[in-house]
N, C-alpha and C positions, 0 to 999 in steps of 0.2 A: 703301175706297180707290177712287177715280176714274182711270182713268185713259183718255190721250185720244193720240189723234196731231192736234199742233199745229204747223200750216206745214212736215207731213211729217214730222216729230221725236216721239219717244216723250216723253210730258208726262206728269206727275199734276195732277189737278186738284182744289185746295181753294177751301173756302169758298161759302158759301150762292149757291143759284140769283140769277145776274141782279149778283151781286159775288163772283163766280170769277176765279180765280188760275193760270195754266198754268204750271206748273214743268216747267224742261228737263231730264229725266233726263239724261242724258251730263253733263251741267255738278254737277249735284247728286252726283253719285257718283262726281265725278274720272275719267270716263274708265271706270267699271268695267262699266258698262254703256253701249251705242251708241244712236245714237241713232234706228235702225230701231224703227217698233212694230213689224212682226212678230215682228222675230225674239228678242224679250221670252218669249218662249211657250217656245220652244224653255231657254231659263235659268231658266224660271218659280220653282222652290223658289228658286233662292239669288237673283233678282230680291225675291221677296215678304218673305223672311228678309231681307234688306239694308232693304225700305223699311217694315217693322214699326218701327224705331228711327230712319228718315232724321229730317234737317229740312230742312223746304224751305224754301229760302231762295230770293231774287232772283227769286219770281214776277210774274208779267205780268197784267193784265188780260183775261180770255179774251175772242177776238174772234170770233161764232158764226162768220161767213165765211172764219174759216182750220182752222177742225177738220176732218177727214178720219174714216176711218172707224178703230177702232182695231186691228182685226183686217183691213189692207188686202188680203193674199195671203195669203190659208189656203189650206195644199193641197187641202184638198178642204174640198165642200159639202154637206152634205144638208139634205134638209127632209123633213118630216114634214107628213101628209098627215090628214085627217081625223079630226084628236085632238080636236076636239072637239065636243059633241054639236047645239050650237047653228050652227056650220058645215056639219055633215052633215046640217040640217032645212032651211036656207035656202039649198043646193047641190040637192036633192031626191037626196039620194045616201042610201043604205041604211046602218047602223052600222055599221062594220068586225068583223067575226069575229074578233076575237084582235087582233093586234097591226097598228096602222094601217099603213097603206103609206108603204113609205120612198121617197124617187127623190133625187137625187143634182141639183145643179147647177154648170155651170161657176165654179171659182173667180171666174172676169172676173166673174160678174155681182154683188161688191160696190161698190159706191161709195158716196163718203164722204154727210154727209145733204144739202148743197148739191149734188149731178151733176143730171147732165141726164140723162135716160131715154128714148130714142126710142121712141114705140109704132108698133107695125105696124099699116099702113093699114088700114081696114075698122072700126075700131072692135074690139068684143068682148073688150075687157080690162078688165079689174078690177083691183083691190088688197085687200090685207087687212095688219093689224098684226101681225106675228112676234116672239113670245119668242127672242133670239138668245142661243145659249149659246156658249160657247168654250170649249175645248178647250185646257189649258193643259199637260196630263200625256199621255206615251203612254199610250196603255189598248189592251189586247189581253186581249180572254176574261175582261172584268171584271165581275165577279158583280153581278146590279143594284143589292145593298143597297150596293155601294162604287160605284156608277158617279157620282157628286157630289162626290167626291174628286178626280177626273181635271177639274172644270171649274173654269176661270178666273173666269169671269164672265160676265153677262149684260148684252147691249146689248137696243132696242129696232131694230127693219128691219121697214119697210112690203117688201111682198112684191109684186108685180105679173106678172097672167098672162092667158092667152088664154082665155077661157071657152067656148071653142066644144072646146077641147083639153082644159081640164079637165072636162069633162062627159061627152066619149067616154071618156076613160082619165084618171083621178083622178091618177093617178102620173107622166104623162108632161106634164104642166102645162109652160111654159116660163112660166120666172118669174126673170128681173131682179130684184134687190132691192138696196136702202138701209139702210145700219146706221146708227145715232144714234150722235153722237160722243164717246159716254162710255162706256166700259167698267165697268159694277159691278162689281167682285172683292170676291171672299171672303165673298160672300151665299147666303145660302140659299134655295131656289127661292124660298121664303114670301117670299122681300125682293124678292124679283125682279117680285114683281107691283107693284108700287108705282116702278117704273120709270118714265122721263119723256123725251122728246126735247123740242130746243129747239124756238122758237116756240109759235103758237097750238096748244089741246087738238085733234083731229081727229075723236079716237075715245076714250071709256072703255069699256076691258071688262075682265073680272077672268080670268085664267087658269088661275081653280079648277076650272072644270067637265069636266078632259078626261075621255077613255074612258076612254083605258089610264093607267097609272099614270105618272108623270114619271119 
């Protein structure tokens, strides 16, 4: 299941790349669900339980220029910092001892895959491609072998940051990021690599090779 925020409204989306279909959740489910994508997350089990059986009817033509990000306002953010090892060789940064560095980012900094990104003058920022996971279950103190049970899905978000910052302190990066407009649910990391945003390819890379374990 796809699913997308189309013209601000929570959508699922069928059908093959390049002849996609945007269904308006709220219309499809009589009112039982609204038509914020956040707050989808917050309803997650009897959301996913409801569209195991839906049918979508009255879909649209999906128009890339109206998708948004699907996850717009998460309370919070983090990112993860040198999980993999091919990043920590072309950073000139050392492997991480145990578990990579975590650092936290302002919610603001999603936007949908069409925003505008201002960069700070001077030059010295980069990007790199992000695994984006979502968080569709509370989880508190949850044992790693069950921690894939608490996520929604995974999008694709280029990540953008100061390389002059990340190289003094790996963690305290300022990075702005972009989430691709489709939300993968109910995959398993293994599907998660085969992930795609719209438009032309930019980067292929495989997100088998991390340190620590996913």
């Amino acid at each position: 299941m796809r699913i997308a925020s189309y013209e601000g409204r929570l959508a699922v989306v069928t059908g093959p790349a390049g002849r996609e279909l945007a269904h308006d959740v709220e219309k499809n489910s009589n009112g039982r669900f609204g038509p914020e994508p956040q707050a989808i997350y917050e309803d997650w089990d009897a959301f996913t339980g409801w569209a195991a059986g839906a049918r979508w009817d009255g879909g649209v033509p999906v128009r890339p220029a109206a998708l948004g990000s699907p996850a717009p306002a998460p309370r919070q953010v983090f990112g993860i910092g040198l999980n993999y090892r091919d990043h920590a060789a072309e950073s000139g940064l050392p492997v991480p001892d145990g578990d990579p560095p975590v650092f936290t980012k302002f919610p603001s900094c999603i936007t949908g895959p069409h925003g505008d990104i201002e960069l700070p003058p001077g030059g010295h920022t980069d990007w790199e491609v992000e695994l984006v996971a979502v968080v569709g279950r509370r989880a508190h103190r949850v044992p790693a072998a069950r921690a894939l049970e608490h996520v929604a899905g995974y999008a694709v978000g280029p990540g953008y940051f100061r390389t002059g910052l990340a190289a003094r302190r790996p963690a305290a990066a300022v990075q702005p990021g972009q989430v691709a407009p489709r939300l993968r649910a109910g995959r398993p990391l293994e599907g998660a690599q085969g992930l795609f945003s719209w438009g032309p390819p930019r980067h292929r890379r495989s997100c088998t090779p991390t340190i620590s374990p996913p």
